[in-house]
C-alpha positions as CSV (number, residue, x, y, z in Angstrom):
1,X,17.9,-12.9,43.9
2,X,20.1,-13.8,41.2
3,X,18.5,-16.6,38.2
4,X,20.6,-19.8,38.3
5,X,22.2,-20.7,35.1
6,X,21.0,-24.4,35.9
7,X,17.2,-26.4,35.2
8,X,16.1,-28.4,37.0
9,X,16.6,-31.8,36.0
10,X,14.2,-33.7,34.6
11,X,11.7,-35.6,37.5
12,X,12.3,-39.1,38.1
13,X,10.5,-41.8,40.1
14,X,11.8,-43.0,42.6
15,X,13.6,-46.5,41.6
16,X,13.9,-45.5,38.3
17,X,17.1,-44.5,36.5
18,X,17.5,-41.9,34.1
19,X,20.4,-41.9,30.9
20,X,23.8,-41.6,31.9
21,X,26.4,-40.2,29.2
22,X,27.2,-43.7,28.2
23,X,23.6,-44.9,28.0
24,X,22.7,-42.0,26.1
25,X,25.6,-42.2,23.2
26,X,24.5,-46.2,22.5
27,X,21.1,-45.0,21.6
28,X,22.1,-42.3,19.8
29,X,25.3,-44.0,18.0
30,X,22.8,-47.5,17.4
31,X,19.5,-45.5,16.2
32,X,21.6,-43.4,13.8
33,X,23.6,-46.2,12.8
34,X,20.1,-48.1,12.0
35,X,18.4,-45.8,9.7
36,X,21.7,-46.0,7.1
37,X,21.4,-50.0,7.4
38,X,17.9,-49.7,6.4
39,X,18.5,-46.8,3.7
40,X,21.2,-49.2,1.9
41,X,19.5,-52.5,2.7
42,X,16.3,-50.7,0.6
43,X,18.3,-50.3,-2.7
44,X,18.9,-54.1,-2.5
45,X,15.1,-55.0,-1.5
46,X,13.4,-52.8,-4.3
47,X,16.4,-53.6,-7.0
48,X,13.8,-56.5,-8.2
49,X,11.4,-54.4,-8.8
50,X,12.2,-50.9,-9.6
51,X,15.6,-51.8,-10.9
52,X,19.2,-50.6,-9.7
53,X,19.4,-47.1,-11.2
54,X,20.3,-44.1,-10.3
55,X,17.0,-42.9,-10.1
56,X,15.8,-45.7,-7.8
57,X,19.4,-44.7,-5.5
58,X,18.5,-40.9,-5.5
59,X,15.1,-42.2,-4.8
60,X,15.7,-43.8,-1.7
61,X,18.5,-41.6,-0.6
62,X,15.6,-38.9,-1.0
63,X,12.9,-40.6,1.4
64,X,16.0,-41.5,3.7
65,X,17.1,-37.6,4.4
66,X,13.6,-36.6,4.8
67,X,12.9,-39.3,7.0
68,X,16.1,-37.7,8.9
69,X,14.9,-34.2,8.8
70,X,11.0,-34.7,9.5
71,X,12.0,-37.1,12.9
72,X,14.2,-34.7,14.1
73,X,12.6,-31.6,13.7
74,X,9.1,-33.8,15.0
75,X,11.1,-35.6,18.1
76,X,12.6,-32.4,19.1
77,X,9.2,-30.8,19.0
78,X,7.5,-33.2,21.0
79,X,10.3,-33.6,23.3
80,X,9.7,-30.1,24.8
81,X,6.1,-31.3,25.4
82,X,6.2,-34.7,26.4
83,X,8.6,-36.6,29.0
84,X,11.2,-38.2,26.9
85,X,11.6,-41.1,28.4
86,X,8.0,-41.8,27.5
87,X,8.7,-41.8,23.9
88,X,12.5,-43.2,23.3
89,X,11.1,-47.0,23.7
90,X,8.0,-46.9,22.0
91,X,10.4,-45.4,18.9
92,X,12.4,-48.0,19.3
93,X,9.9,-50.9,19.4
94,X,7.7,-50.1,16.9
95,X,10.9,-48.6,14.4
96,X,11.9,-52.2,14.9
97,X,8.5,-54.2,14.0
98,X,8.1,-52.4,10.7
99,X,12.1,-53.0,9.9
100,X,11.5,-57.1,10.9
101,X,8.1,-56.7,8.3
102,X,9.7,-54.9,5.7
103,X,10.6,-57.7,3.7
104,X,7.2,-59.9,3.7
105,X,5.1,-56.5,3.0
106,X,7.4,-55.3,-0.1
107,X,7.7,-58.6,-1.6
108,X,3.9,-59.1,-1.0
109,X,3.4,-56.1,-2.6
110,X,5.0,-56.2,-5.3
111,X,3.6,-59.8,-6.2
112,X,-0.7,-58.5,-5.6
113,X,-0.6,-54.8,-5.8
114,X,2.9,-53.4,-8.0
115,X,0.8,-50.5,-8.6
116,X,1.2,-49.4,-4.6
117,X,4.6,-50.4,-4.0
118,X,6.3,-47.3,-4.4
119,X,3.8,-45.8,-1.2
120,X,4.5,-49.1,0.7
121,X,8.3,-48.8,0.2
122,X,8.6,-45.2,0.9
123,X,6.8,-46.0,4.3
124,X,8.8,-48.4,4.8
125,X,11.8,-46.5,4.9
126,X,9.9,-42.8,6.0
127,X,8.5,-44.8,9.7
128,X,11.9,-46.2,11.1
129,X,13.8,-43.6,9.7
130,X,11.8,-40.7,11.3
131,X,11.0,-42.8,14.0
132,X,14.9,-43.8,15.0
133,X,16.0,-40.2,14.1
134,X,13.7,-38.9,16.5
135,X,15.6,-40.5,19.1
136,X,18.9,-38.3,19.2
137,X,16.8,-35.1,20.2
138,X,14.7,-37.1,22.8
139,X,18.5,-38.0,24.1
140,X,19.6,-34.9,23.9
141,X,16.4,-33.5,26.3
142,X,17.1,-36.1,28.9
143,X,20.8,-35.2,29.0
144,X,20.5,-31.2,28.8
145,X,20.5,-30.6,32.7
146,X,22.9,-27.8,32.6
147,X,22.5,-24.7,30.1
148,X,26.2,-24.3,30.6
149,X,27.0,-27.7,28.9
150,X,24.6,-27.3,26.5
151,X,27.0,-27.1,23.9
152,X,29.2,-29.7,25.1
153,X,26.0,-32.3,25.0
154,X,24.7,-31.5,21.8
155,X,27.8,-31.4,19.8
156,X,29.2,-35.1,21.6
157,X,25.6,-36.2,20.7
158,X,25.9,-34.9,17.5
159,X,29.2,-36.4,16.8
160,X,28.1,-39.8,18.2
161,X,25.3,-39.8,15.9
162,X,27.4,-39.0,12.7
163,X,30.0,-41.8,13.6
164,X,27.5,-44.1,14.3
165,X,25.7,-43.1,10.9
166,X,29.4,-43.9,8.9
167,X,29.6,-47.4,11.0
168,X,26.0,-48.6,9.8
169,X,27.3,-47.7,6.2
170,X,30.3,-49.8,6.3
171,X,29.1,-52.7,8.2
172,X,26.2,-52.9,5.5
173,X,28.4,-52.6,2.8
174,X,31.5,-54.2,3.6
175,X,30.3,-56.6,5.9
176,X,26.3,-57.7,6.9
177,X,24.9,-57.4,2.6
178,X,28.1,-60.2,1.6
179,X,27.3,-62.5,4.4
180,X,23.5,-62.7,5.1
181,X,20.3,-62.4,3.1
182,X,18.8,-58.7,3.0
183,X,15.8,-60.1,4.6
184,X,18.0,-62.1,7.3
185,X,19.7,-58.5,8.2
186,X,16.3,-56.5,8.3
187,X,14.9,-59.1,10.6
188,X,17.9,-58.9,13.0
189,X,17.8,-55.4,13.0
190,X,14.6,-55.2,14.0
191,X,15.1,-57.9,16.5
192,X,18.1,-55.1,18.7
193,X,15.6,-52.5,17.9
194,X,13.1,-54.3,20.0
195,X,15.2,-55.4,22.4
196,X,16.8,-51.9,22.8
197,X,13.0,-50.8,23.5
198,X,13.1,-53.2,25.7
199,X,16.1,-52.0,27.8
200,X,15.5,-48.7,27.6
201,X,11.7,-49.3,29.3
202,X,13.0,-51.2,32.2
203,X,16.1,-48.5,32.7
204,X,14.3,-45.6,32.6
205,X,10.7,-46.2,33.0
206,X,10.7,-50.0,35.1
207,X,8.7,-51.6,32.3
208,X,10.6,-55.0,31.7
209,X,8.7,-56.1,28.7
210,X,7.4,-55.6,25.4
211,X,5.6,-58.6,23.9
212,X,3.9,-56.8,21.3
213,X,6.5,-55.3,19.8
214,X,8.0,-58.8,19.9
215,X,5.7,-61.0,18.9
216,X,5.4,-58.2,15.4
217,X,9.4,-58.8,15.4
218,X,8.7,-62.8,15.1
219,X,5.3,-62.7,12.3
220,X,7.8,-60.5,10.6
221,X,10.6,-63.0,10.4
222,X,8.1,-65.6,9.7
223,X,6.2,-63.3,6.9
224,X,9.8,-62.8,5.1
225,X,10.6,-66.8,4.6
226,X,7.4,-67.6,3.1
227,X,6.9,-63.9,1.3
228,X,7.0,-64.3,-2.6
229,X,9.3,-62.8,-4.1
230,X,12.8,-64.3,-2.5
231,X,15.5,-65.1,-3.9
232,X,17.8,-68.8,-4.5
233,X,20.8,-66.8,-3.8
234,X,21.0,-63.1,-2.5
235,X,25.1,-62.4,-3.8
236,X,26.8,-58.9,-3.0
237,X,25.1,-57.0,-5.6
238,X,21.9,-59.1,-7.0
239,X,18.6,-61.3,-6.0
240,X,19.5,-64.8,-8.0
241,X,17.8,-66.8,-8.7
242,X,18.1,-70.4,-11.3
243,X,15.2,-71.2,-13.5
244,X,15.6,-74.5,-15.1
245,X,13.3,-75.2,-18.7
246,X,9.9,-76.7,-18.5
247,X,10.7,-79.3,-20.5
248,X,12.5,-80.7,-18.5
249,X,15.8,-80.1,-20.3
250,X,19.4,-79.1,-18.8
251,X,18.5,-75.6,-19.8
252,X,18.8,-72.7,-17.0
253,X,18.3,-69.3,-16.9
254,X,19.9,-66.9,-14.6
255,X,17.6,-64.2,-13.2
256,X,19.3,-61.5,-11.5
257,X,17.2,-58.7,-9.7
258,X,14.2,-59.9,-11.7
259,X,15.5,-59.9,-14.8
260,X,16.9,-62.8,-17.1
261,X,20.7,-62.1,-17.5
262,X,21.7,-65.4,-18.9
263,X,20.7,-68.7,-20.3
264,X,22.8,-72.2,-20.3
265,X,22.2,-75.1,-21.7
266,X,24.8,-77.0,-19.4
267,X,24.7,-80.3,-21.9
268,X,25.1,-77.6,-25.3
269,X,27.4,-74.7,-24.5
270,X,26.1,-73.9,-28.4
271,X,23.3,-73.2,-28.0
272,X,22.4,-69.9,-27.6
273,X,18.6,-69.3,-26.8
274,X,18.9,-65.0,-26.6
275,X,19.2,-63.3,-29.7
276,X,21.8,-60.7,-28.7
277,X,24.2,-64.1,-27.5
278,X,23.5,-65.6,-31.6
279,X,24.6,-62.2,-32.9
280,X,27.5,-61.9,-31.2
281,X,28.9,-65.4,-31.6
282,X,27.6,-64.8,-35.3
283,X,30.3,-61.2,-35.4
284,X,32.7,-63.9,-33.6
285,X,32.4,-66.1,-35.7
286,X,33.2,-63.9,-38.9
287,X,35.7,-62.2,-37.6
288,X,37.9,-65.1,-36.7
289,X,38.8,-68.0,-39.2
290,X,36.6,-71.0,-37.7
291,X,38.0,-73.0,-35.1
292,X,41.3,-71.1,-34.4
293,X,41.4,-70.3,-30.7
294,X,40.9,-66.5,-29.2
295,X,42.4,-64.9,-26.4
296,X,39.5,-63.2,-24.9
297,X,38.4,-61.0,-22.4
298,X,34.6,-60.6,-20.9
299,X,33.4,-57.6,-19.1
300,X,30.8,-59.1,-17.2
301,X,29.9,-62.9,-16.3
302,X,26.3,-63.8,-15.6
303,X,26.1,-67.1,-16.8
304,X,29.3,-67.4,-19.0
305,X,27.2,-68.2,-21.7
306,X,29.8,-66.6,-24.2
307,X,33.1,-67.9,-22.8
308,X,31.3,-71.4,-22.9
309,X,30.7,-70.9,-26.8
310,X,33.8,-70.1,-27.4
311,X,35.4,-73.1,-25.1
312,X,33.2,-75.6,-27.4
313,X,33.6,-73.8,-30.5
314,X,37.5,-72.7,-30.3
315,X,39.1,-75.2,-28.3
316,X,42.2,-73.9,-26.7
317,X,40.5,-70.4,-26.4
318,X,41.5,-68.3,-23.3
319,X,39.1,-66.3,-21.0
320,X,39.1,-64.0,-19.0
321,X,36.4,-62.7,-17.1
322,X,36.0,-59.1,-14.8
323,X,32.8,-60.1,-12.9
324,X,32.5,-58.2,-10.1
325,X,30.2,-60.6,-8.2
326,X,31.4,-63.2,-7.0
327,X,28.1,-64.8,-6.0
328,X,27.2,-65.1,-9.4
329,X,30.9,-66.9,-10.2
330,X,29.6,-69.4,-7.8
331,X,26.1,-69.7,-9.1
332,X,28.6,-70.6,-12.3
333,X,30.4,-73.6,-9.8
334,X,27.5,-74.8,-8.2
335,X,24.3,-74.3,-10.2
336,X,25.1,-73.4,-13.9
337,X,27.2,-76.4,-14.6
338,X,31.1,-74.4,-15.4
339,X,33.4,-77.5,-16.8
340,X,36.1,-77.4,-14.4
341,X,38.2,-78.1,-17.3
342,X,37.3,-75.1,-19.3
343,X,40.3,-72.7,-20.1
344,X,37.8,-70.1,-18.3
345,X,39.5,-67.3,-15.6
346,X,37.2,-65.6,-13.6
347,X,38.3,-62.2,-11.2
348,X,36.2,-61.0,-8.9
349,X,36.4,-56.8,-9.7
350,X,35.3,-54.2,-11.7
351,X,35.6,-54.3,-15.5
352,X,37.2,-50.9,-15.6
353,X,39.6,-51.7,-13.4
354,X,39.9,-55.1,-14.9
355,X,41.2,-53.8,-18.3
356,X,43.8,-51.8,-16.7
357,X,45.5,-55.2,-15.3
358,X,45.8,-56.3,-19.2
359,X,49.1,-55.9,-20.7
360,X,48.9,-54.2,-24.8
361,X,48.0,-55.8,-27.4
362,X,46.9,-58.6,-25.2
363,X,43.3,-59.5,-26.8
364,X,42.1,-60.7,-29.9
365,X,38.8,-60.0,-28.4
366,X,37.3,-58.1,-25.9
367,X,33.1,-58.5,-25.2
368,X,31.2,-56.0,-23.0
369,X,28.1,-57.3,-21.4
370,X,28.2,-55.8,-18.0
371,X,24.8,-54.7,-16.6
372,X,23.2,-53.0,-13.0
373,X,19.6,-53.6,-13.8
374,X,19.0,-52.7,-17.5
375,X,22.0,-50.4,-17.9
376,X,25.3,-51.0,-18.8
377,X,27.7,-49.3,-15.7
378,X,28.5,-45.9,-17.2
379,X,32.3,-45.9,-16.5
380,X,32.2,-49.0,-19.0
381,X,30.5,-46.4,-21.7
382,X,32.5,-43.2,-21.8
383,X,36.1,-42.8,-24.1
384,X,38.2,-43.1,-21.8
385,X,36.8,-46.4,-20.9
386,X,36.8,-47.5,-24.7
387,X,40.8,-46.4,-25.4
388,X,41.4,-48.8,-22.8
389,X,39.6,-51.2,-24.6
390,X,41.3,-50.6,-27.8
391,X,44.9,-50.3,-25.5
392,X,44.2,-54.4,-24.7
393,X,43.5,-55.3,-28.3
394,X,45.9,-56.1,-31.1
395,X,45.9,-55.2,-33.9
396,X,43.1,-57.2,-35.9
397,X,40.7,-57.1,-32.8
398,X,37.2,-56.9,-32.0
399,X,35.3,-54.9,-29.2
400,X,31.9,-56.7,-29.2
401,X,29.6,-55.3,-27.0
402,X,25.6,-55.9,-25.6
403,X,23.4,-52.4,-25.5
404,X,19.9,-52.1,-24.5
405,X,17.9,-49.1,-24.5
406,X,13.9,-48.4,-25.8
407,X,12.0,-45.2,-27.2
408,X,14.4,-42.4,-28.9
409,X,17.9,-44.6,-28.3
410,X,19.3,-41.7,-27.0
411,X,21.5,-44.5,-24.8
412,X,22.4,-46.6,-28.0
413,X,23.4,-43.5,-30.3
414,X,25.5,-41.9,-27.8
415,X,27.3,-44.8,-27.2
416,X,27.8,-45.7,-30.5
417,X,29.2,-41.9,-31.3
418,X,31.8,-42.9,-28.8
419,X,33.1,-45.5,-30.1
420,X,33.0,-44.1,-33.4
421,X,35.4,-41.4,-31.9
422,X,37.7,-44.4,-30.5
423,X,37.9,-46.9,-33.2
424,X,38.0,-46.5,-37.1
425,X,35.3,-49.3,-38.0
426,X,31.9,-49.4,-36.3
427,X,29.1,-51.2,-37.1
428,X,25.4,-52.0,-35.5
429,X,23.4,-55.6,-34.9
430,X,19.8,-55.2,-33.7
431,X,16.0,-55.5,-35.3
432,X,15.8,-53.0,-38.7
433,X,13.5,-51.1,-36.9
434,X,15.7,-50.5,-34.0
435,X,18.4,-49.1,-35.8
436,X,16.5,-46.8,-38.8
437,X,16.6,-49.5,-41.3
438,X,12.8,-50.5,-41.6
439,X,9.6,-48.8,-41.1
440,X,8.8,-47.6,-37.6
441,X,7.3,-50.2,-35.4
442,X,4.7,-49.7,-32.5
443,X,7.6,-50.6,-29.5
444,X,10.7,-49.7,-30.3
445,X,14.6,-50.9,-28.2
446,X,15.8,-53.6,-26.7
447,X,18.9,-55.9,-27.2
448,X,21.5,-54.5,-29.9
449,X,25.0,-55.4,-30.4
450,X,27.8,-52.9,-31.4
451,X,30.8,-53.6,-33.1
452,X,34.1,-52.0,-33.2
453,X,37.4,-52.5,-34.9
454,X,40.6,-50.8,-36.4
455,X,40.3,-53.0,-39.5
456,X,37.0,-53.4,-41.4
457,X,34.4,-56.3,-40.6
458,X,33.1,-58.6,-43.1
459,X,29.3,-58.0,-43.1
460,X,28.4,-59.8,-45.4
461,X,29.7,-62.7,-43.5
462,X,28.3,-61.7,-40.8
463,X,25.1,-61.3,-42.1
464,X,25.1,-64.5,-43.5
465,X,25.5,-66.0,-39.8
466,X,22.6,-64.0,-38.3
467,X,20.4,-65.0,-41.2
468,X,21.6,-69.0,-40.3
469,X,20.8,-68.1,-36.6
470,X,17.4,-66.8,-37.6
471,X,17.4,-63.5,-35.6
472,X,15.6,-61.7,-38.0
473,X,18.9,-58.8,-37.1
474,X,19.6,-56.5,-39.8
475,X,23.3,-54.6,-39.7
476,X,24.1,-50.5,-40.3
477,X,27.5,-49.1,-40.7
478,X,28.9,-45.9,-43.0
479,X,26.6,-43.3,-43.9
480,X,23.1,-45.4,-42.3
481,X,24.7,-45.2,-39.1
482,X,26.0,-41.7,-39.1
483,X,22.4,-40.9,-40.2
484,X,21.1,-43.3,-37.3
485,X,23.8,-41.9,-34.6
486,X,22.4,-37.9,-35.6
487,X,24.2,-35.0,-33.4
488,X,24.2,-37.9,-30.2
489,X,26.3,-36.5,-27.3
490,X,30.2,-38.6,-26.6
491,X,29.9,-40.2,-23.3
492,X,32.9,-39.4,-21.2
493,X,34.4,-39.4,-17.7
494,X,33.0,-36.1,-16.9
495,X,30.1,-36.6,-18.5
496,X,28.0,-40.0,-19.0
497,X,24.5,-39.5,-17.8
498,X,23.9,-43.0,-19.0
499,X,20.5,-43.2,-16.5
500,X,19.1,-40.2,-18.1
501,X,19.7,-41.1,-21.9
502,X,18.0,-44.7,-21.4
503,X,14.4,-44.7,-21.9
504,X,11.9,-46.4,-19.3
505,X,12.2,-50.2,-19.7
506,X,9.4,-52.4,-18.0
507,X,10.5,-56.1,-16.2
508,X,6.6,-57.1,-17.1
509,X,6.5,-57.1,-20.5
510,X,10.1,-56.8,-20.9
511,X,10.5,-53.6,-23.2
């Protein structure tokens, strides 16, 4: 008697369905497409607390693939000893609960117990992501009824899976992060998740209901309003929030991701609360006889504290702004007070590709204070990035630009050996200790301002400003800075491992 190539199929009750080929390809498309909404969604959850660096991107992408590997290589396991269509809903329902809770648990987290939250946020993304990748090779069981079509059904599953993996990337990025909160998309992804447990019960099991799973779905859409930790405004790329003074005063203070980016006085566009903002508008200030208006360009917004200055200070100055959030331009319209009569322009892209729109020669000034967290965006650092810079600006202008970095200053010297390679006239702002000037203090970094130029500054003017602004900022040029700057590597656009060259910077104490 001669073996049949065909097993039997898999036993069914009778009135209960199994997965046809269409059935089987949503779950397998939706699931897949799931755990790359919740691996993107993540970066924008923990950017508040852990910062949006690479490290805390190759972190997440990290827990993400081994979520992917350990739930398939578990689910297909356990499909070969359990009935499949015991386990498909259950993965499902409860993936979905902890997606709906993800929000309330990180942000409650990260308020009582920081010292957990990277465990709680890599089980956060570890159980859905195993849980919802386990579901292709439960699929892929239930639909293996013929060993000669084996290779037909695992490759169209496989495919499925992939296209449904490069559809939850774009709808989260192009789409579902610009339009809704992150906790708003979390909790109505878990909501389909429970829902497709749901469907997938009564289809191939008869069970028409899970309330559990639902009524976890619901505290965790509840927990997430009231969690601490939310946001006024959640824009394309940050948590915003407004903080208005104490005292009662027209003051604010925009805090992106956590950390304070910006502060306006929305009656006094002069004046300037953060120390890095007094000793740029003191470099401004020297450079520039007083009063004669600039045309200047800003890479980066926040609060357009600068083009504010220079509005009240200059009047008839230009500006131009590359921000690329526009949710923070509208925090400007709505919440920060921006005079609509203000000579300020405001483009929603990316710097570098902002300075590539400017004609030559266009700029008497050019400032760089564009940040992701702590660090400035490393295509803004490198050479090439800086010729551009010096391409917009005439012949008397000034590149004036925020650094922060802590520790050795590896980020700071590097950066300051590039432009030193670009322009003929550099010069650095910051605390004496910061930049090898006074003796060596217990902590170390934080805000400095670089300057660069074709034609020689003024320091002592400048000096004389900071000193008027009481910062307490020192400035090195010439043979200090060369001293300062050491054997520091040029950044470049093959090479500017700005991540790696900053040292650790803490949000709670705020070095």
């Amino acid at each position: 008697m001669t073996e049949s190539s065909s097993s039997p199929a898999p036993e069914r009750t009778p009135g209960r369905v199994g997965l046809g080929p269409r059935a089987a390809a949503m779950l397998v498309f939706g699931s897949s497409a799931a755990v790359l909404v919740v691996e993107i969604v993540a970066l924008r959850l923990l950017a508040p607390y852990l910062g949006l660096t690479l490290e805390t991107s190759t972190m997440v992408i990290g827990i993400a693939l081994t979520a992917i590997a350990f739930g398939s290589w578990l689910g297909g396991h356990i499909a070969d000893q359990v009935d499949p269509r015991r386990l498909i809903g259950p993965s499902l329902g409860v993936s979905g609960a902890v997606v709906a809770l993800t929000p309330s648990v990180l942000r409650t987290t990260a308020e009582w117990a920081p010292a957990v939250l990277l465990v709680i946020a890599s089980l956060t993304i570890l159980v859905p992501g195993a849980l919802l990748s386990a579901v292709t090779p439960f699929v892929t069981k239930l639909r293996l009824t013929n060993l000669a079509e084996t290779g037909t059904v695992v490759g169209r599953l496989s495919g499925v899976g992939t296209v449904g993996a490069i559809v939850g990337t774009v709808l989260t990025g192009f789409v579902l992060v610009s339009r809704l909160p992150v906790s708003g998309i979390l909790l109505g992804l878990g909501a389909l998740l429970v829902a497709g447990s749901a469907w997938v019960e009564w289809r191939t099991r008869g069970w028409s209901g899970a309330p559990a799973l639902s009524l976890m779905v619901l505290a965790g859409g509840l927990g997430a309003t009231v969690a601490p930790g939310g946001c006024d405004v959640e824009t394309t790329y940050h948590c915003a929030r407004v903080v208005a003074d104490s005292d009662g005063g027209n003051g604010r203070t925009l805090v992106l991701d956590g950390l304070r980016h910006s502060y306006v006085d929305i009656d006094d566009p002069t004046h300037l609360k953060f120390e890095y903002v007094r000793a740029i508008a003191s470099a401004v200030d020297a450079a520039f006889p007083q009063g004669e208006a600039l045309t200047a360009h800003h890479l980066g917004g926040g609060g357009l504290t600068l083009p504010r200055y220079l509005a009240a200070t200059r009047p008839g100055t230009r500006s131009l702004v590359s921000e690329i959030d526009g949710g923070v331009a509208g925090i400007n319209r709505e919440q920060l007070g921006l005079p609509a009569q203000a000579d300020i322009g405001v483009r929603v892209e990316d710097g570098r590709l902002g300075l590539r729109r400017l004609d030559t020669g266009s700029r008497d000034l050019v400032v760089g204070d564009a940040f992701g967290g702590v660090s400035v965006p490393w295509h803004l650092t490198t050479v090439e990035a800086m010729t551009d810079v010096r391409r917009v600006l005439d012949e008397d202008g000034l590149y004036v630009a925020n650094l922060i970095d802590h520790g050795g200053m590896d980020f700071a010297r590097a950066e300051v050996a590039t432009l030193s390679e670009t322009f003929e006239h550099v010069a650095v702002l910051g605390e004496p200790a910061d930049i090898g000037l006074g003796p060596p203090a217990d902590s170390v970094g934080g805000n400095l301002v670089v300057l660069a130029s074709d034609r020689p500054a003024d320091l002592r003017a400048i000096q004389k400003k900071l000193d008027a602004r009481h910062t307490g900022w020192k400035i090195t040029t010439g043979g200090d800075l060369d001293s300062w700057t050491g054997d520091a590597p040029l950044l470049t656009d093959d090479h500017a491992p700005v991540d790696q060259l900053l040292q650790p910077y803490s949000p709670q104490t705020g070095r």
